[in-house]
C-alpha positions as CSV (number, residue, x, y, z in Angstrom):
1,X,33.8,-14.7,-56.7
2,X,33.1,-11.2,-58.3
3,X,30.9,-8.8,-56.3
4,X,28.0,-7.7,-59.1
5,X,29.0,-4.1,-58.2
6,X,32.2,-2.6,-57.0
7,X,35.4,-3.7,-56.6
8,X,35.9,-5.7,-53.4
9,X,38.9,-8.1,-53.0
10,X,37.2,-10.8,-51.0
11,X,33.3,-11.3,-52.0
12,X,31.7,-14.7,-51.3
13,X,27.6,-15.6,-51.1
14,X,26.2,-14.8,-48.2
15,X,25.3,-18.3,-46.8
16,X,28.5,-19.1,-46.9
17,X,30.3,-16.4,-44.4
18,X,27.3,-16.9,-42.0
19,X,29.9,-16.5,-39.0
20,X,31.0,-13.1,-40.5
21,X,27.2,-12.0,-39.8
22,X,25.4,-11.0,-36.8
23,X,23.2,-13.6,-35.1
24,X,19.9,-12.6,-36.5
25,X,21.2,-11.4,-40.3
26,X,22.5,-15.1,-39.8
27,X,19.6,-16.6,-39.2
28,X,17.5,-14.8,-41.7
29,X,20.0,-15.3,-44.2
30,X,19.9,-19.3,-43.1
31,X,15.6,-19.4,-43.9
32,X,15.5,-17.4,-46.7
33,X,13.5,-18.4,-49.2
34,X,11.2,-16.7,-52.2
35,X,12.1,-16.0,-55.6
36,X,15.7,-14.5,-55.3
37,X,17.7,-17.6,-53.9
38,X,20.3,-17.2,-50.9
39,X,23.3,-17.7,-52.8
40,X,22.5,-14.0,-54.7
41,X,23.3,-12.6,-51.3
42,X,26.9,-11.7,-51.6
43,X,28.8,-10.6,-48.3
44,X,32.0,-8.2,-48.9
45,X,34.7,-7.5,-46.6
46,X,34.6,-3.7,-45.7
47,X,36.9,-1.7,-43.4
48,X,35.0,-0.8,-40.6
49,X,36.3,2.1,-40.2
50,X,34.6,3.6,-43.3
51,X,31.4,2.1,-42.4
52,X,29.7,5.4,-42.7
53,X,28.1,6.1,-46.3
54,X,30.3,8.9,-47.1
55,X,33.6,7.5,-46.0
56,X,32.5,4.4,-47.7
57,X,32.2,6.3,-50.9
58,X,35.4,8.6,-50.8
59,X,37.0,5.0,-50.3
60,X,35.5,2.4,-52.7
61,X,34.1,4.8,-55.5
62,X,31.7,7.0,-55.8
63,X,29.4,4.8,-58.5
64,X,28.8,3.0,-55.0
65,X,26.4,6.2,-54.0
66,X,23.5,5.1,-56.5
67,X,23.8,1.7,-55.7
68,X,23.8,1.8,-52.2
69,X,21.1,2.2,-49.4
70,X,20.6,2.9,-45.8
71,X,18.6,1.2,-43.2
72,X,17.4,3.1,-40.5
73,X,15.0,2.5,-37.2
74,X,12.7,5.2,-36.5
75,X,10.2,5.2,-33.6
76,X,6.8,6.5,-34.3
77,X,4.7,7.6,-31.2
78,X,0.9,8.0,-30.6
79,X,0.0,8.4,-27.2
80,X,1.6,6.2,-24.8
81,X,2.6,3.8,-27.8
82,X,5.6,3.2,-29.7
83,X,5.7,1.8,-33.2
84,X,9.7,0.6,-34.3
85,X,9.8,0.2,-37.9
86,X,12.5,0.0,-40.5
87,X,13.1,2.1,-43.7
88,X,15.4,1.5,-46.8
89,X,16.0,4.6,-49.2
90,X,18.8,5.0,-51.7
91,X,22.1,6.6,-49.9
92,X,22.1,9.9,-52.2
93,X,18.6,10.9,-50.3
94,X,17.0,10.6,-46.9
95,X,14.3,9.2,-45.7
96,X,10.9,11.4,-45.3
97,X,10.2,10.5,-41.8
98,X,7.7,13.4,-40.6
99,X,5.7,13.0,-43.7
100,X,5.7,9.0,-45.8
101,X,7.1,7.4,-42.5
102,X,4.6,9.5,-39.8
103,X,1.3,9.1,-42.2
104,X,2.4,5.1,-42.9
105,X,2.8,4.4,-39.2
106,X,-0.4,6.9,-38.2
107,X,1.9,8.2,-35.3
108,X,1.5,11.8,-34.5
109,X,5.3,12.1,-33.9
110,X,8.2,10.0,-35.7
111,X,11.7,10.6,-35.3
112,X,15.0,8.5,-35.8
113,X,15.0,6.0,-32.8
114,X,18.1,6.2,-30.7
115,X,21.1,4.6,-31.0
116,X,20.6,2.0,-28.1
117,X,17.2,1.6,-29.0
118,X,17.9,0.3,-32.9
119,X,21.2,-1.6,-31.7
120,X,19.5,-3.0,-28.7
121,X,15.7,-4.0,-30.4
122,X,18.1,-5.2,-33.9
123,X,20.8,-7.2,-32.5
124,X,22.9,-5.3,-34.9
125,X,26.1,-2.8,-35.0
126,X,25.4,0.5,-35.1
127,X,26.5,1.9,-39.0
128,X,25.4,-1.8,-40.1
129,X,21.9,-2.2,-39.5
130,X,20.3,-3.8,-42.5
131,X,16.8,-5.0,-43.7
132,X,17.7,-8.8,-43.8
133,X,17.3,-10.3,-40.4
134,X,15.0,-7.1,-38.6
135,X,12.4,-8.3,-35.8
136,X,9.4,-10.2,-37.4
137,X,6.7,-7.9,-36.0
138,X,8.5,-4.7,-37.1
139,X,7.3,-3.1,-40.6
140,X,10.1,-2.4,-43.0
141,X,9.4,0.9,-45.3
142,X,11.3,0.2,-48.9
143,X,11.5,2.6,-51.0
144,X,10.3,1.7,-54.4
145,X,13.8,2.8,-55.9
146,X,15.7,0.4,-53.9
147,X,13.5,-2.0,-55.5
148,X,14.1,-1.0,-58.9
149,X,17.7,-1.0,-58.8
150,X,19.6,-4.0,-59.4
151,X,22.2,-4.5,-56.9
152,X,22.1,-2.7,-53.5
153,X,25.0,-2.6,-50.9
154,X,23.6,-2.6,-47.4
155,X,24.8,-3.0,-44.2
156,X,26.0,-6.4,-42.9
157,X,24.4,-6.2,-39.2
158,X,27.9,-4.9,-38.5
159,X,30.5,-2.2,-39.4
160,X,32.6,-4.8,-40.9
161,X,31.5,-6.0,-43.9
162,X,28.0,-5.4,-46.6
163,X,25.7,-7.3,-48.0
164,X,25.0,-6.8,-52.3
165,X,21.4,-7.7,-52.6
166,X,19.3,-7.6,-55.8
167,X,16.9,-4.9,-55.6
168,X,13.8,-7.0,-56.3
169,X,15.1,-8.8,-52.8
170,X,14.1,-6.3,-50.7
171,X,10.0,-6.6,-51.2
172,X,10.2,-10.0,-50.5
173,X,11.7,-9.6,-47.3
174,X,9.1,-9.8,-44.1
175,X,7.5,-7.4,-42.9
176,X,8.4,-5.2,-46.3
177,X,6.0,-2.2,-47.9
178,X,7.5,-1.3,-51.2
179,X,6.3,3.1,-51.1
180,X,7.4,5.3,-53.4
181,X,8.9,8.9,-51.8
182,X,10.3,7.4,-49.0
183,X,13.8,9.1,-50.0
184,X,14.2,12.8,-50.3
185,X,16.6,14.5,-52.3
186,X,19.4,15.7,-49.7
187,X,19.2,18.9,-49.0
C-alpha cells in the first residue's frame, strides 16, 4: 500500500498492524467507528530515532512539516484540582496553552504536564503520544487546522512508527473540541 502522504517504504491500514500499536491506540483503533472508516488509518514504519518533529523532517522531507501534528498533555490547575487534557496543532506552530488551552479548561494555571505524568496517565511512549486511543474522560483540544487538512501524520503511541489520519478524523474522535487558534505561529 501507498501512504496518502510521504514516502514511506512499508505503510499498511492501521487495523491491520494492531501489534505494532500501543495497547490503548490498539484498542481505540479496534472500536472505531463514525464516518471515516478504520482502514483510512494508515500506520508507517518510522525510525525511532527521529521520532522528534524536526529530525523527522530533516529525514523524510520537509512537505511532512504542514502535514503533520503534535499531540501534547497539558495539566491545567485550579485550586487543589487538576484537569489533563489533550491538544493537537499543526507541527509548524505551538500550542497556546496560557491563553485558548487555560480559558477552555477554566484553570487559573496550565502548563505542559510532565513527562511521567502524560506517559504514565496515556499508556503511550514519550515522542508518540497521539489523539487516537487518549483516556475517555480526558478532553482533546483540535485545532481547527488539523481538521481542515487532509492527511495528518501523528504519533503512533510510540517512537516507532505514525499514524496518517484524515483530517476530518480528528473531530470525531472522543472527547474532541474542534477550536480555532489553538496553534501559534513559532516564534
Amino acid at each position: 500500500m501507498r501512504a496518502p502522504i510521504g514516502d514511506f517504504d512499508n505503510a499498511r491500514p492501521a487495523p491491520d498492524c494492531l501489534d505494532e500499536l500501543t495497547g490503548p491506540v490498539a484498542a481505540a483503533v479496534r472500536a472505531w467507528s463514525g464516518p471515516v472508516p478504520a482502514d483510512q488509518l494508515v500506520y508507517v514504519d518510522t525510525d525511532p530515532a527521529v521520532a522528534d518533529t524536526a529530525a523527522f523532517v530533516e529525514h523524510y522531507g520537509p512537505t511532512l512539516l504542514d502535514e503533520s501534528a503534535n499531540c501534547v498533555v497539558v495539566a491545567g490547575k485550579r485550586g487543589e484540582t487538576t484537569t489533563l487534557a489533550a491538544c493537537v496543532v499543526k507541527s509548524a506552530t505551538r500550542v497556546d496553552v496560557n491563553g485558548v488551552v487555560r480559558k477552555h479548561l477554566g484553570a487559573r494555571k496550565a502548563s505542559f504536564a510532565p513527562m511521567d505524568t502524560a506517559t504514565g496517565e496515556t499508556g503511550m511512549e514519550y515522542g508518540g503520544i497521539t489523539p487516537v486511543g487518549l483516556p475517555a474522560d480526558w478532553a482533546l483540544l483540535v485545532d481547527a487546522a488539523v481538521v481542515d487538512t487532509e492527511w495528518v501524520l501523528v504519533g503512533s503511541g510510540r517512537r516507532r512508527g505514525k499514524l496518517i489520519v484524515p483530517g476530518k478524523a480528528f473531530a470525531q474522535l472522543p472527547g474532541a473540541i474542534v477550536l480555532e487558534g489553538l496553534g501559534l505561529p513559532l516564534a
